[in-house]
N, C-alpha and C positions, 0 to 999 in steps of 0.2 A: 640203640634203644636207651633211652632214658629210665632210668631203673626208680627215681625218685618224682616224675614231674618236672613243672618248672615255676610253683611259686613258693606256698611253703608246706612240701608233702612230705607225708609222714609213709612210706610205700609199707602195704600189707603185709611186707615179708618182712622187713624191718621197722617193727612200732617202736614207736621212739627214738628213730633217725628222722631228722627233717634237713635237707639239702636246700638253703639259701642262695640259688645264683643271683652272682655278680653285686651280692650284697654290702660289698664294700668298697664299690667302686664308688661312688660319692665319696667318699672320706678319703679317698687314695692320697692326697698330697699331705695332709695332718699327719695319717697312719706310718707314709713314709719318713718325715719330715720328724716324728719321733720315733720313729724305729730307729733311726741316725742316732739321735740322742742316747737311747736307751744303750747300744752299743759302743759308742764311747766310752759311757760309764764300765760297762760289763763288757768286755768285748768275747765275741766268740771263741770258742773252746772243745777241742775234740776230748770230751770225757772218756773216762776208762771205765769195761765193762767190769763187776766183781770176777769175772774170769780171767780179765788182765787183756782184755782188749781194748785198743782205741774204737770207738765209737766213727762210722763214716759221715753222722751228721754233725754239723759244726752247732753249739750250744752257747744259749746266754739265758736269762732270765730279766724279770722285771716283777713287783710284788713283795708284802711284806715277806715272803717265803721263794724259796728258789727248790726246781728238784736238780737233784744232781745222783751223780754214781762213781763210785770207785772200784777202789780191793772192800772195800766194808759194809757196800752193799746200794742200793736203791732207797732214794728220801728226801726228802725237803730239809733244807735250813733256811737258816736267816740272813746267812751271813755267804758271800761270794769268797769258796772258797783260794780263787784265784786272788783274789785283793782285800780277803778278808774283813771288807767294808758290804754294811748293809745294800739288798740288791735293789737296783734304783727303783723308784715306785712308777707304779705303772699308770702311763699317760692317760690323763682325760681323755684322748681319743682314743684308744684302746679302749678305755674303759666303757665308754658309751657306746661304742661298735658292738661290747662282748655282748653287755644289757639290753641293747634293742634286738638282737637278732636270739637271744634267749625267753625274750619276752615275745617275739613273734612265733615261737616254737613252743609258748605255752607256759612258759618258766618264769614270774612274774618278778619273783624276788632273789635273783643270781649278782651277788655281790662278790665276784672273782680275788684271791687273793694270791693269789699264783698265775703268771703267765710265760709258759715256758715258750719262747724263742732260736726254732731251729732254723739252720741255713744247709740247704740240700743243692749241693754242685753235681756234676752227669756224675753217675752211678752210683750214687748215696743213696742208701738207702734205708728203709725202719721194718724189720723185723711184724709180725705179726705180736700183740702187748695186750694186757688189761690197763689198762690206769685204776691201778688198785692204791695208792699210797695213800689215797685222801681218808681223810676222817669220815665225810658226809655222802655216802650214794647215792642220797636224794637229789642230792644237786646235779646238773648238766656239764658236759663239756662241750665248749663252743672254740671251735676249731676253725683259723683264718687261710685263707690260703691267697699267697702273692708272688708275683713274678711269674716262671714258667710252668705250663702244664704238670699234673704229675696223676698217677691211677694208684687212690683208696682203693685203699684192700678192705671191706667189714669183713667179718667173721660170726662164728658165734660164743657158745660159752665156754666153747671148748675150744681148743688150738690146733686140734685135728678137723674142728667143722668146716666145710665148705665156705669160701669166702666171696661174694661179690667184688667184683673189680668196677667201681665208678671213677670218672675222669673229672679229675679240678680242674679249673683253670684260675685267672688274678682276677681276685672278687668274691670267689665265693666262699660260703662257711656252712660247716656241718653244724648240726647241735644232734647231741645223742643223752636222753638219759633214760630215766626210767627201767623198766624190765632190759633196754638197749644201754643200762649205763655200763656194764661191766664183759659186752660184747671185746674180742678181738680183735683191732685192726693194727694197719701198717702202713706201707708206700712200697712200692716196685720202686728197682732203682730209677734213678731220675732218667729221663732221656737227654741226649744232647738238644738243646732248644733256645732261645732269646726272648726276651723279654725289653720291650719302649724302658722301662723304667727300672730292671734290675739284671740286667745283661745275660749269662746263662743262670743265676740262682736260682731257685724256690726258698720263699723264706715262710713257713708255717708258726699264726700265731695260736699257743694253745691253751685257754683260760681254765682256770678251775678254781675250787672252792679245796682248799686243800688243808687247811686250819681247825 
């Protein structure tokens, strides 16, 4: 069962989630082509959680602002603090992926200044979260999804509410804001699986307005 549709739905149980399939398949070779780039510069990084754990998704960023976590807590800088060099700005093709598929979703003026960059190998996984760090809850998050399958968790405003389990695959992008912006989600661990173009990974692109 398709919990969203299949072009650009907004599902009555969740206003303010719209499910873009296979929205980024036209731009696949650009997207990839600078995600190489992007990682270069930044290369991935198992962050520490404030409790002093490694994090099982591998981490980079792109954007005047990067979020990161340590011992000191959950936050944006400016600065990469693996190389201490501003984090590389985030590609024109990102950038007009993030803005066409926020603007199909209703969001007309989403100028993303944060795009967090995670790489999820079999059994990585993300926790059930807010993305609470940002400054602006008006604005949307628009969320990429590449390589192999993996199943979104939404929730609700609480971290005990019932969660829907929707299945990604490479191409498509969530956009969640509004009354939906400060919902719950996560990922189930990854399953073991292959991908034509990025072998077992998932690499999730995730923009925001964080400034």
């Amino acid at each position: 069962m398709d919990l969203f549709g299949n072009t650009t739905p907004i599902d009555t149980a969740l206003a303010g989630v719209s499910l873009l399939k296979g929205f980024a398949l036209k731009d696949e070779a650009a997207l990839l082509a600078d995600l190489a780039s992007v990682i270069t510069q930044a290369p991935f990084r198992h962050m520490i959680t404030p409790n002093g754990f490694a994090m099982s998704v591998a981490m980079s960023n792109c954007g005047a602002l990067g979020w990161v976590t340590d011992r000191q807590g959950y936050r944006y800088a400016n600065l990469d603090p693996l190389t201490q060099k501003p984090w590389p700005s985030i590609p024109a093709s990102f950038l007009a992926l993030s803005q066409a598929a926020a603007l199909v979703a209703g969001y007309a003026d989403f100028t993303p200044d944060a795009c967090l960059v995670n790489r999820y190998q079999t059994g990585a996984r993300m926790g059930l979260h807010q993305d609470k760090n940002e400054r602006d809850f008006t604005q949307p998050i628009v969320s990429v999804s590449l390589g192999v399958p993996a199943t979104f968790q939404f929730g609700g405003l609480k971290r005990t509410d019932k969660a829907l389990n929707v299945p990604l695959y490479h191409g498509d992008v969530v956009v969640w804001g509004g009354e939906a912006r400060l919902r719950y989600h996560g990922i189930l661990p990854l399953k073991a699986s292959t991908h034509p173009a990025l072998g077992d990974v998932r690499i999730n692109l995730t923009f925001r307005k964080a400034g």
